[in-house]
BALOBA-1460 file (C-alpha; in Angstrom, 3 decimals):
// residues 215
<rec num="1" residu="x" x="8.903" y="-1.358" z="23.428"/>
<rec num="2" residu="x" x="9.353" y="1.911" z="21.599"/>
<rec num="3" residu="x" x="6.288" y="3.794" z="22.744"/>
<rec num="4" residu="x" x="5.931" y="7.356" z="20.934"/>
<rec num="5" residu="x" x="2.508" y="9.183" z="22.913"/>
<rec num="6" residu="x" x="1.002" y="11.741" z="21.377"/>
<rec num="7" residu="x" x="-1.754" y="14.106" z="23.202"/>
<rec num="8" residu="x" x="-4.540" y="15.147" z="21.232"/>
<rec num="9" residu="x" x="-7.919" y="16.555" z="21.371"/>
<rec num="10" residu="x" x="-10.026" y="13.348" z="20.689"/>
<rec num="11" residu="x" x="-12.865" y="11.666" z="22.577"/>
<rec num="12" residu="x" x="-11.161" y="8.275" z="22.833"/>
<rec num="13" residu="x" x="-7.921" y="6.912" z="22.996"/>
<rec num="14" residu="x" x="-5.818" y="4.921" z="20.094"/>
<rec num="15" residu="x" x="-3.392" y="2.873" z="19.945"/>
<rec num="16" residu="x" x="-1.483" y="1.358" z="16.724"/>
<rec num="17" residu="x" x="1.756" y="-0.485" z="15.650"/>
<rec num="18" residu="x" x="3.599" y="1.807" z="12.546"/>
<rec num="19" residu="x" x="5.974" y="-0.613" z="10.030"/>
<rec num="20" residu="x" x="9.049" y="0.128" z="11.648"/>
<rec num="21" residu="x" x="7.846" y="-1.146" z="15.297"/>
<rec num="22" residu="x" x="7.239" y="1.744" z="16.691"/>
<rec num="23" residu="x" x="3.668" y="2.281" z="18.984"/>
<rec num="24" residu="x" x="1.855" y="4.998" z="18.874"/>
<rec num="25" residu="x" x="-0.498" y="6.043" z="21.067"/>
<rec num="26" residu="x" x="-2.887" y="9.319" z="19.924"/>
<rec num="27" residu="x" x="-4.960" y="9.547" z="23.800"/>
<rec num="28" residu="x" x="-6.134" y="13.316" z="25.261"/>
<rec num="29" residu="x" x="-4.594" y="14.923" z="28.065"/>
<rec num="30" residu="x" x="-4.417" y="13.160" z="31.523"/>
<rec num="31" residu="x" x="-5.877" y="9.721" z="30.262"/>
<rec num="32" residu="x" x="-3.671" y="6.952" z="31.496"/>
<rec num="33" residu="x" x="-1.398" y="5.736" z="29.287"/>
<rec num="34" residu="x" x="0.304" y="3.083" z="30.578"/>
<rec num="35" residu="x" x="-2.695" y="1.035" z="31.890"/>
<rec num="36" residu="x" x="-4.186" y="1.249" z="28.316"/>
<rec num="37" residu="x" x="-0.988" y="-0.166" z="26.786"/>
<rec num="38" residu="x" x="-1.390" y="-2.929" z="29.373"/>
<rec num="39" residu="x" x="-4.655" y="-4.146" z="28.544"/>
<rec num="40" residu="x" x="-3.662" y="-4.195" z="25.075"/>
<rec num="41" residu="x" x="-0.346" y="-5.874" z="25.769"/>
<rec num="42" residu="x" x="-1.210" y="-8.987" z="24.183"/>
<rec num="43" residu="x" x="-2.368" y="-7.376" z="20.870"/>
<rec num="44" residu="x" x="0.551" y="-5.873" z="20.948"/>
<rec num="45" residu="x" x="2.860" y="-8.376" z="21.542"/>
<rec num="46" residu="x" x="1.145" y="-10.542" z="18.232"/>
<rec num="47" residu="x" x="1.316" y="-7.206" z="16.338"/>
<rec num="48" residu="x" x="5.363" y="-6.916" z="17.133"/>
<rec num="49" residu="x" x="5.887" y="-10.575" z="16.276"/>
<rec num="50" residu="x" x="3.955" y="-10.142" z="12.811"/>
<rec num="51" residu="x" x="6.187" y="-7.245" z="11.988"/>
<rec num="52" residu="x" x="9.584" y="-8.783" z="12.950"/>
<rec num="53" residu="x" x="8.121" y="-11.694" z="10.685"/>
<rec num="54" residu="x" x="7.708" y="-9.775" z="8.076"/>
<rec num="55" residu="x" x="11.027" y="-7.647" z="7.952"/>
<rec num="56" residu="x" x="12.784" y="-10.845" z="8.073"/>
<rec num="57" residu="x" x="10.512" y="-12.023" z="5.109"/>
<rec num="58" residu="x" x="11.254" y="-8.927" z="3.014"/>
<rec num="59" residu="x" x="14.862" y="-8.188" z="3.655"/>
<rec num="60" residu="x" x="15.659" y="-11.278" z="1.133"/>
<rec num="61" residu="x" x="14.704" y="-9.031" z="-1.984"/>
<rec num="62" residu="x" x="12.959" y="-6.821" z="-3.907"/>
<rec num="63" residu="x" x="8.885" y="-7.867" z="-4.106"/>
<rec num="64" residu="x" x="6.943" y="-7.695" z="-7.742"/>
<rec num="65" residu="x" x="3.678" y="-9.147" z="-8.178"/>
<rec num="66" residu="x" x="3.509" y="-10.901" z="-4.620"/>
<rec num="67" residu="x" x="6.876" y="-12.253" z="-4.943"/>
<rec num="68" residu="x" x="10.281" y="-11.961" z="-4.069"/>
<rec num="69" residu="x" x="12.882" y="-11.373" z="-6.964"/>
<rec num="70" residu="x" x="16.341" y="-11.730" z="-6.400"/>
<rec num="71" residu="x" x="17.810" y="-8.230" z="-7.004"/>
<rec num="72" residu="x" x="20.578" y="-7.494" z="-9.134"/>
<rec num="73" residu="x" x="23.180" y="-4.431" z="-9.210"/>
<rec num="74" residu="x" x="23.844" y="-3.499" z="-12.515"/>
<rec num="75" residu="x" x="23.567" y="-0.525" z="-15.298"/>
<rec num="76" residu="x" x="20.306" y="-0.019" z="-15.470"/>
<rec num="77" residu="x" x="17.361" y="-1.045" z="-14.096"/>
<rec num="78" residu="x" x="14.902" y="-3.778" z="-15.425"/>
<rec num="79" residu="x" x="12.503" y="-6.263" z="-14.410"/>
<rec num="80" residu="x" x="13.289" y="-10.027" z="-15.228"/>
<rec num="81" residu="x" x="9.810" y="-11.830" z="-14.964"/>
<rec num="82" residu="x" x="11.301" y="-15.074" z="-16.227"/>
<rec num="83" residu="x" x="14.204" y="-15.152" z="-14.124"/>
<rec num="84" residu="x" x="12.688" y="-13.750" z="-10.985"/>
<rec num="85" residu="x" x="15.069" y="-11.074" z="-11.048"/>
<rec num="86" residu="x" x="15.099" y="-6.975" z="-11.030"/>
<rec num="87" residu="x" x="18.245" y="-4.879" z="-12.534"/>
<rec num="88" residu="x" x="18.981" y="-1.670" z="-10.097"/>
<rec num="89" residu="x" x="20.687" y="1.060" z="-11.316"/>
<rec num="90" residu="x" x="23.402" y="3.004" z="-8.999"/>
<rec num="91" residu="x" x="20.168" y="5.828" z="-9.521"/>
<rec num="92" residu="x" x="17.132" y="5.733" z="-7.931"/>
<rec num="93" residu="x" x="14.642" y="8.005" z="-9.644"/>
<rec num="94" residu="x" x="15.598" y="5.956" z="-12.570"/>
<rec num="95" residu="x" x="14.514" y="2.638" z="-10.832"/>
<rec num="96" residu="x" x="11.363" y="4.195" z="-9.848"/>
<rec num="97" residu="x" x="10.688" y="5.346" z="-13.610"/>
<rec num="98" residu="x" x="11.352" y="1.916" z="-14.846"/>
<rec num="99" residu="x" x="9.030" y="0.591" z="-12.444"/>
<rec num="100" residu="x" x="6.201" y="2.720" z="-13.289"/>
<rec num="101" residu="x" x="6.836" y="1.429" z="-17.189"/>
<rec num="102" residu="x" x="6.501" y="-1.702" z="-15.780"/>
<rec num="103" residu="x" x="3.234" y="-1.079" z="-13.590"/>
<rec num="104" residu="x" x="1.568" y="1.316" z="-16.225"/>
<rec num="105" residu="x" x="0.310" y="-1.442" z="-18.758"/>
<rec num="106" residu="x" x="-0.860" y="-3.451" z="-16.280"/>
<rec num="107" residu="x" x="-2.631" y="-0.967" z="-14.266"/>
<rec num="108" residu="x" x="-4.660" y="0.505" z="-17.967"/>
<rec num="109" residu="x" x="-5.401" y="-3.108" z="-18.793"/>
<rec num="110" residu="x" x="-7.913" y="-3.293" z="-15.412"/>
<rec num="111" residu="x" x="-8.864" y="0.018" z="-15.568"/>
<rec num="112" residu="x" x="-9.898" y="-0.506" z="-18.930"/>
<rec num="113" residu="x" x="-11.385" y="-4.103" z="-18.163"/>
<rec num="114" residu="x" x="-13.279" y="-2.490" z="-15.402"/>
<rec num="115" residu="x" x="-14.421" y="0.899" z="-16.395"/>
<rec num="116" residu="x" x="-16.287" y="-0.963" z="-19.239"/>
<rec num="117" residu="x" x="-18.059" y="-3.264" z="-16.933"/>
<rec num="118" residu="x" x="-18.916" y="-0.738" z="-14.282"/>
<rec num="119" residu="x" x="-19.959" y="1.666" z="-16.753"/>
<rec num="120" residu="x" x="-17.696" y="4.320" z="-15.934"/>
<rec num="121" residu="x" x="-15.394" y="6.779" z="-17.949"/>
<rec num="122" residu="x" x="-12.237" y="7.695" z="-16.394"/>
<rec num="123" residu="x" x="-10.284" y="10.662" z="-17.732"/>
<rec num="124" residu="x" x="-6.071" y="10.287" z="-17.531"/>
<rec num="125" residu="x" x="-4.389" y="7.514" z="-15.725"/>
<rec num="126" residu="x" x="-1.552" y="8.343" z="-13.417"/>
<rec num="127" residu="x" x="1.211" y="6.076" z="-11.893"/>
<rec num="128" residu="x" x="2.962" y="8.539" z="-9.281"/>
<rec num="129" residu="x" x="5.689" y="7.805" z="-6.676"/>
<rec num="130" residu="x" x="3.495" y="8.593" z="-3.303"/>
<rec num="131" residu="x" x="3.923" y="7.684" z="0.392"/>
<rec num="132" residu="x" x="0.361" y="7.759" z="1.788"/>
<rec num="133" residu="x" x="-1.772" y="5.724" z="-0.369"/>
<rec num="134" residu="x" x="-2.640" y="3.229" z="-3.281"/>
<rec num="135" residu="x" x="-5.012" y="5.365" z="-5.085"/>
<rec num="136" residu="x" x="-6.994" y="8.283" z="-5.587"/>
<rec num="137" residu="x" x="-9.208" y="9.470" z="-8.200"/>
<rec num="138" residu="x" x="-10.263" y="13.511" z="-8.140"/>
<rec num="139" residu="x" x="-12.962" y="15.346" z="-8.741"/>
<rec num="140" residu="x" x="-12.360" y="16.021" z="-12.743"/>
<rec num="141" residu="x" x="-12.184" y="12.094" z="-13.090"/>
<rec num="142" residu="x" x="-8.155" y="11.357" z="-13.316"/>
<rec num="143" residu="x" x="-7.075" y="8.402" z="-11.180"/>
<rec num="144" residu="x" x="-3.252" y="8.148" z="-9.898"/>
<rec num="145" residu="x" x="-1.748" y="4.690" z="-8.926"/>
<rec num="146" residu="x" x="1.078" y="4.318" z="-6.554"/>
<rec num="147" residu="x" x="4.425" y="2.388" z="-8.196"/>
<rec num="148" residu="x" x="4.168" y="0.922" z="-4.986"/>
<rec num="149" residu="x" x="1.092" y="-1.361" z="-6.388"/>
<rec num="150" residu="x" x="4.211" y="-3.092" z="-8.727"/>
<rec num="151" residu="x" x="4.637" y="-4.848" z="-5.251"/>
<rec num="152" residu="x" x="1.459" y="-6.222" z="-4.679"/>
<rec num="153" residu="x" x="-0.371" y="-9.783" z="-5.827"/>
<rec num="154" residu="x" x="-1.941" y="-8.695" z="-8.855"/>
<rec num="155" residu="x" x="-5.923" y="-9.559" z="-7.761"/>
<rec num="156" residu="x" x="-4.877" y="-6.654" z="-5.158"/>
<rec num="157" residu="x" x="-4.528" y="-4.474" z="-8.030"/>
<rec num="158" residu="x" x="-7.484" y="-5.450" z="-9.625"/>
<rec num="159" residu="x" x="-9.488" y="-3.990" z="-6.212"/>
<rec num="160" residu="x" x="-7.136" y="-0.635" z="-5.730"/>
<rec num="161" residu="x" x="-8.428" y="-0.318" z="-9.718"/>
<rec num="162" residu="x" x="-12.056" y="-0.807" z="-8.864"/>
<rec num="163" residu="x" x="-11.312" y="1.171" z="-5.650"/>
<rec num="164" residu="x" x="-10.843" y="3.848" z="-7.479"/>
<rec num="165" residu="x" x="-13.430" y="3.786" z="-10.610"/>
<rec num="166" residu="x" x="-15.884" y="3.146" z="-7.949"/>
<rec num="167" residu="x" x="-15.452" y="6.493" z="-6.646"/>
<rec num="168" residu="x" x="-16.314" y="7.863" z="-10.698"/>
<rec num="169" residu="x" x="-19.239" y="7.615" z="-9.197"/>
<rec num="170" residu="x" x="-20.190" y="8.126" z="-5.680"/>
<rec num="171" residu="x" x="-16.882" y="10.251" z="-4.204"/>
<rec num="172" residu="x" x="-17.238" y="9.307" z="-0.942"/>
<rec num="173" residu="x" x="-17.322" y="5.910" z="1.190"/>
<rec num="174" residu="x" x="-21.034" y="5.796" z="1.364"/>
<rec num="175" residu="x" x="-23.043" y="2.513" z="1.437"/>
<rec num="176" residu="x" x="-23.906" y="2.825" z="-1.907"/>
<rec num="177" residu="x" x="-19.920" y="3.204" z="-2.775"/>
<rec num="178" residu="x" x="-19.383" y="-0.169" z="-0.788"/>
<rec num="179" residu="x" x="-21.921" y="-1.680" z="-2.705"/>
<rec num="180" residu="x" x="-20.697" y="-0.601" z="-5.893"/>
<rec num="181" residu="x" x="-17.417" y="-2.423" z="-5.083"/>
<rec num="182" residu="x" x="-18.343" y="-5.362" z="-3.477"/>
<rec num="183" residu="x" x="-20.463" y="-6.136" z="-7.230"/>
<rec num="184" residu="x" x="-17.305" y="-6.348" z="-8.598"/>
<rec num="185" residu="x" x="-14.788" y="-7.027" z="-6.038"/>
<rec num="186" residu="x" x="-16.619" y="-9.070" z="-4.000"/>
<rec num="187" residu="x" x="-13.480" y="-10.092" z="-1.176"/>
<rec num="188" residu="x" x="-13.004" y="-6.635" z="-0.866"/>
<rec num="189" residu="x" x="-12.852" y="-6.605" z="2.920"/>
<rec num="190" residu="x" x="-10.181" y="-9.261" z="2.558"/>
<rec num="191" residu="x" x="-8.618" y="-7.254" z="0.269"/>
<rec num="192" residu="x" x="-7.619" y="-4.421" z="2.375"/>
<rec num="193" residu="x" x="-6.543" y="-6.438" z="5.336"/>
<rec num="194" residu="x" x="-3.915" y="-7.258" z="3.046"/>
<rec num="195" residu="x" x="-2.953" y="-4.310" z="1.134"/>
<rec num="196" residu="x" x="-2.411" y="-3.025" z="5.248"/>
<rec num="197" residu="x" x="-0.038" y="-6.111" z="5.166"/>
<rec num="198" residu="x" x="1.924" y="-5.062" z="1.916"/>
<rec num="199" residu="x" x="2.192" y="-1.448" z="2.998"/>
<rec num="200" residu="x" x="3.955" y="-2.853" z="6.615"/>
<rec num="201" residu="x" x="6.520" y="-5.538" z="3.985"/>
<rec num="202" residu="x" x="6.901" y="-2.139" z="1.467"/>
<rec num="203" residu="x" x="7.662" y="0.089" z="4.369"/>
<rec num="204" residu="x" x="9.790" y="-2.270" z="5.779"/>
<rec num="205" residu="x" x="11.778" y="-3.600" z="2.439"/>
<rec num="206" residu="x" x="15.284" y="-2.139" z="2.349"/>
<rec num="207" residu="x" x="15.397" y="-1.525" z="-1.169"/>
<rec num="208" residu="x" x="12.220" y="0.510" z="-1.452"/>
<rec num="209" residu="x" x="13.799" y="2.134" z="1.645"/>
<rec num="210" residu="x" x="16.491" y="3.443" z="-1.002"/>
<rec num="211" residu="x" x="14.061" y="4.269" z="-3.283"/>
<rec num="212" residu="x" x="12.601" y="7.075" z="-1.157"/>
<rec num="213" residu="x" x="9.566" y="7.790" z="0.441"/>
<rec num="214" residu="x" x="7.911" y="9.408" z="-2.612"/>
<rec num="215" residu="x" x="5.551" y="12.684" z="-2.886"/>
């Protein structure tokens, strides 16, 4: 087991399993380590097995709307929805701007969908190249998207989207921001159980490996 401890000034210990296999556990000064791993072996162990599951899942090609296309070297890069295929360039930045042309539509057609029917009015729409998140909307009222969301099922879109146009209103995770999305999103819960999933397959996909870890 690759166990990475880190000592930090917090109440209570943590423990978590990162993409690439690694465990990390985030505990104070003088707790006891190993014992806490070894009441949470078995967790652990179905955590490890998911993740070696899913690497060997996501190693067989490139994933665009939930699915796994067969990737391509070529010229330049483009997205073959009828053949189940994607085009990569020799150039990376360029296969992460073709991406976000591909994304882009589909990302305004829910906001715009959505935004109507929550009664919202979001300001400029943003598809960036980012490591830490799906989505963020700031305080003048522009939402980014992560190209990584060109991965995901598209009903996971659909929540990132009202995620985000949610937060047009209350910017916080209050009750009343929960509420908001579960009106229109009701499996919302569900929802980010697996976007967790799709970051571990993203993180762990060897193509999107070569396409850099973004901002």
């Amino acid at each position: 087991m690759d166990l990475e401890i880190r000592r930090r000034p917090v109440r209570y210990a943590r423990i978590e399993v990162k993409p690439d296999g690694r465990v990390v556990v985030t505990a104070p000064k003088g707790f006891d380590v190993e014992s806490f791993v070894e009441r949470h072996k078995g967790w652990l162990e179905a955590k490890l097995a998911e993740i070696k599951n899913l690497r060997e899942r996501t190693g067989s090609g490139f994933p665009i709307d939930g699915e796994l296309y067969q990737v391509i070297r070529g010229r330049k890069t483009k997205v073959h929805e009828k053949f189940r295929t994607v085009v990569f360039s020799a150039y990376p930045d360029e296969a992460i701007a073709e991406l976000k042309s591909y994304l882009r539509p589909r990302i305004l057609a829910l906001v715009d969908e959505y935004s109507r029917e929550m009664g919202v009015s979001p300001k400029k729409v943003f598809i960036r190249h980012q490591r830490s998140r799906w989505g963020s909307c700031s305080p003048r009222g522009n939402l980014n998207f992560n190209v990584r969301l060109v991965s995901v099922p598209p009903k996971l879109r659909e929540y990132v989207v009202v995620h985000e146009l949610a937060h047009l209103k209350y910017m916080n995770h209050s009750k009343a921001f929960w509420n908001l999305v579960g009106r229109f999103y009701p499996d919302y819960r569900k929802a980010r159980k697996e976007l967790k999933k799709w970051w571990s397959i993203i993180e762990l996909n060897p193509y999107w490996r070569w396409l850099g870890g973004g901002e």
